[in-house]
C-alpha positions in Angstrom: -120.1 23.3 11.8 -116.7 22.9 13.4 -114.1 20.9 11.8 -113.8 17.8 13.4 -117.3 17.2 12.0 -116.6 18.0 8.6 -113.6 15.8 8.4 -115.8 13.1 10.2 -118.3 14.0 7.1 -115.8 13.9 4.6 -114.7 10.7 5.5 -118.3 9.4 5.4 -119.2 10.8 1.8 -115.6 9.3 0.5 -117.0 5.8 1.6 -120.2 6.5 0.3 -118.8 7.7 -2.7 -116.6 4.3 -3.5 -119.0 1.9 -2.4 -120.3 0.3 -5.6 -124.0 1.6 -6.9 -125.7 2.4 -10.3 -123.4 5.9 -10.7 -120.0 3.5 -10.0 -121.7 0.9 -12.5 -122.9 4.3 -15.1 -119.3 5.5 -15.0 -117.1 2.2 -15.2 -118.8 1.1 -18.1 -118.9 4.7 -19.8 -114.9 5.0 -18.9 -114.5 1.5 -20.8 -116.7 2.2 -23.9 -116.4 5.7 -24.7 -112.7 6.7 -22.9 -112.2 9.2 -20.0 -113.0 12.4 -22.3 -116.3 12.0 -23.4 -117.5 10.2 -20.1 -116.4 14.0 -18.0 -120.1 15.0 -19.3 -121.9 11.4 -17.4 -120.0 12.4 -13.9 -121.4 16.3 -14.4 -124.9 14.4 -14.9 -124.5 12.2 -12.0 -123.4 15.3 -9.6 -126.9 17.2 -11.6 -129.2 14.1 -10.3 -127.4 14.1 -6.9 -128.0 17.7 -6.7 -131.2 17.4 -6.8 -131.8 14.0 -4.3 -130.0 16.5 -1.7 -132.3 19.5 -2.1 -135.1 17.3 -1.5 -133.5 16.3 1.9 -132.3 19.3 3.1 -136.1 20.8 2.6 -137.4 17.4 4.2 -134.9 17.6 7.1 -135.1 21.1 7.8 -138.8 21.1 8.4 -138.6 17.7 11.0 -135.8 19.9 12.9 -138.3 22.9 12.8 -141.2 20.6 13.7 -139.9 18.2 16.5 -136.2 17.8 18.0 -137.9 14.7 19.4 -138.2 13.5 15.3 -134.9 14.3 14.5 -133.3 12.1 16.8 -135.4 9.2 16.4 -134.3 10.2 12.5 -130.7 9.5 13.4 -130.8 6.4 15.4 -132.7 5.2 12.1 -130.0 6.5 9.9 -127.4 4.7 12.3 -129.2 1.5 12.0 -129.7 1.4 8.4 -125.9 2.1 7.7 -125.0 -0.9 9.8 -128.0 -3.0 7.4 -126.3 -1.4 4.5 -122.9 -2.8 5.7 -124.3 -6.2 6.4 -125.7 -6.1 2.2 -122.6 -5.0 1.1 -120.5 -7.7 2.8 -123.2 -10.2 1.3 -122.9 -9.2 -2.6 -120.2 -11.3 -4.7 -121.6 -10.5 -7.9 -119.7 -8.6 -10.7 -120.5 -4.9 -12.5 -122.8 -5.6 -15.5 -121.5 -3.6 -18.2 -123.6 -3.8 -21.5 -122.4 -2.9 -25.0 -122.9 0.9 -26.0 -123.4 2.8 -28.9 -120.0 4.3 -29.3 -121.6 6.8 -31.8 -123.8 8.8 -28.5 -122.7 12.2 -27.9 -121.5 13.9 -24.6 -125.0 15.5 -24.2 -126.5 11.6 -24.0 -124.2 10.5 -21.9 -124.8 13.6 -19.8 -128.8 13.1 -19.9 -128.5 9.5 -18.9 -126.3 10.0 -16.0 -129.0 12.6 -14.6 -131.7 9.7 -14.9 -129.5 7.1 -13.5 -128.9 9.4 -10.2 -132.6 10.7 -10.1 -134.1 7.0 -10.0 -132.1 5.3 -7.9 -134.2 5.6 -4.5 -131.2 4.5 -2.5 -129.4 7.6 -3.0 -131.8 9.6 -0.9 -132.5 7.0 1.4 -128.5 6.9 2.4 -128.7 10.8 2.6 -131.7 10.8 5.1 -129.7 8.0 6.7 -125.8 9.8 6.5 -127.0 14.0 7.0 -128.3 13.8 10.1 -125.8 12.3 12.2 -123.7 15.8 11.5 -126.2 18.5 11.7 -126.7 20.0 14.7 -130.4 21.1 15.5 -130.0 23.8 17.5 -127.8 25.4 15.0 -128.6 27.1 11.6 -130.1 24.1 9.3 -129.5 26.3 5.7 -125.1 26.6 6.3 -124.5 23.1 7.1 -126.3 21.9 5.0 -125.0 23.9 2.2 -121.8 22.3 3.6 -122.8 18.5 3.4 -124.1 19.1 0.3 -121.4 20.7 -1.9 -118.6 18.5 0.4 -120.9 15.2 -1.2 -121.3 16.7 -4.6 -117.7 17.5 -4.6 -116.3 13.9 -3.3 -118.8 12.4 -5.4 -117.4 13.7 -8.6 -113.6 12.7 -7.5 -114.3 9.5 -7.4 -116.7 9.2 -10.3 -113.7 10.1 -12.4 -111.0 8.2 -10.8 -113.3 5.0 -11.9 -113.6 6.5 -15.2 -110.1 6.8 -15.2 -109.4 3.5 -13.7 -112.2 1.7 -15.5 -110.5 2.9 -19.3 -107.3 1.7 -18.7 -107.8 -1.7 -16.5 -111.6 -3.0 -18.2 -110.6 -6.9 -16.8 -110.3 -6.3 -13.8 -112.9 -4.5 -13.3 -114.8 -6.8 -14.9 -113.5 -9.7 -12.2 -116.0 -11.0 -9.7 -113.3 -11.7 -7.3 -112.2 -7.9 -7.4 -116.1 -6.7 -7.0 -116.3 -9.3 -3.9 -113.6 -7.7 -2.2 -114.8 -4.1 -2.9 -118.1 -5.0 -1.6 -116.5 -6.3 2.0 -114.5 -3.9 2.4 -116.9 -0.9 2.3 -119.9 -3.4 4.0 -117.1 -3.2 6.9 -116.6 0.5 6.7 -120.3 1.0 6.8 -120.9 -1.1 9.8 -118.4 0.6 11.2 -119.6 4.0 11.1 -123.1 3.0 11.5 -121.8 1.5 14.7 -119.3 4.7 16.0 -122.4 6.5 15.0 -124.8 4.6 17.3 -122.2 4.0 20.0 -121.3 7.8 20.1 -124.9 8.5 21.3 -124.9 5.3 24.1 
């Protein structure tokens, strides 16, 4: 994988990684109940479930390259497609994060068990990664190094930004909190995924 496709990667999984899902929600609202400290245990969990979701698509993709180039592609114009619909959601959500009271007594290893399920059942997480990894692999290349690469580059990224909202999330809670704020973050990285989804597409024309 050269380098211009990693950064083009990188800059991909950083978007994906801010956008706001159930692991943003998951480590907001353990940054503003339990502090920054005791939340570091929820983002290892979160990078555990992820793990996993990215296994499961590096054997599933690896075996459509092996199978049919023909599949592949049709794979990526898919993937294209979808981040451009994802986009298009994002821009369209105004609603705020849903935080609900905690226990504050729940140890690290609760938090770090929940974390796990919140990444493991959320269904969009592999979708985006069926969607995001095959727009940089090349198939006529070795499948197991770069995908080794995407993988530890998302896992990585992920966890950065996980704890910056942890961070952020236990020292500004209200605005967080504001619908107004959420809006915004929704439109901006709806227009960031239309615009990759269309480089993406456009790259290929």
């Amino acid at each position: 994988m050269s380098i211009d496709v990693w950064l083009a990667y990188l800059l991909a999984a950083i978007v994906f990684s801010f956008a706001p899902g159930s692991g943003t929600v998951n480590s907001i609202s353990n940054g503003m109940v339990y502090g920054w400290r005791k939340s570091l245990a929820s983002i290892i969990g979160l990078q555990l479930g992820m793990a996993v979701h990215i296994i499961l698509v590096g054997i599933g993709l690896g075996a459509i390259v092996a199978g049919s180039e023909l599949a592949f592609t049709v794979i990526k114009w898919l993937g294209a497609v979808y981040l451009v619909w994802l986009g298009i959601q994002k821009w369209r959500e105004k609603s705020a994060l849903s935080l609900a009271d905690r226990d504050t007594t729940v140890s690290a290893a609760t938090l770090f068990k929940r974390a796990i399920f919140v990444n493991l059942t959320n269904p969009k997480t592999i979708v985006f990664l069926v969607a995001l990894f095959p727009q940089f692999i090349n198939p006529l290349a070795p499948q197991l190094p770069q995908l080794l690469i995407l993988g530890i580059t998302t896992l990585v990224v992920d966890g950065c930004v996980m704890l910056f909202y942890v961070l952020l999330a236990s020292r500004f809670t209200r605005y967080i909190r504001s619908t107004t704020v959420m809006t915004r973050l929704n439109r901006l990285f709806g227009s960031m995924f239309i615009g990759c989804g269309a480089l993406l597409a456009l790259a290929r024309a």
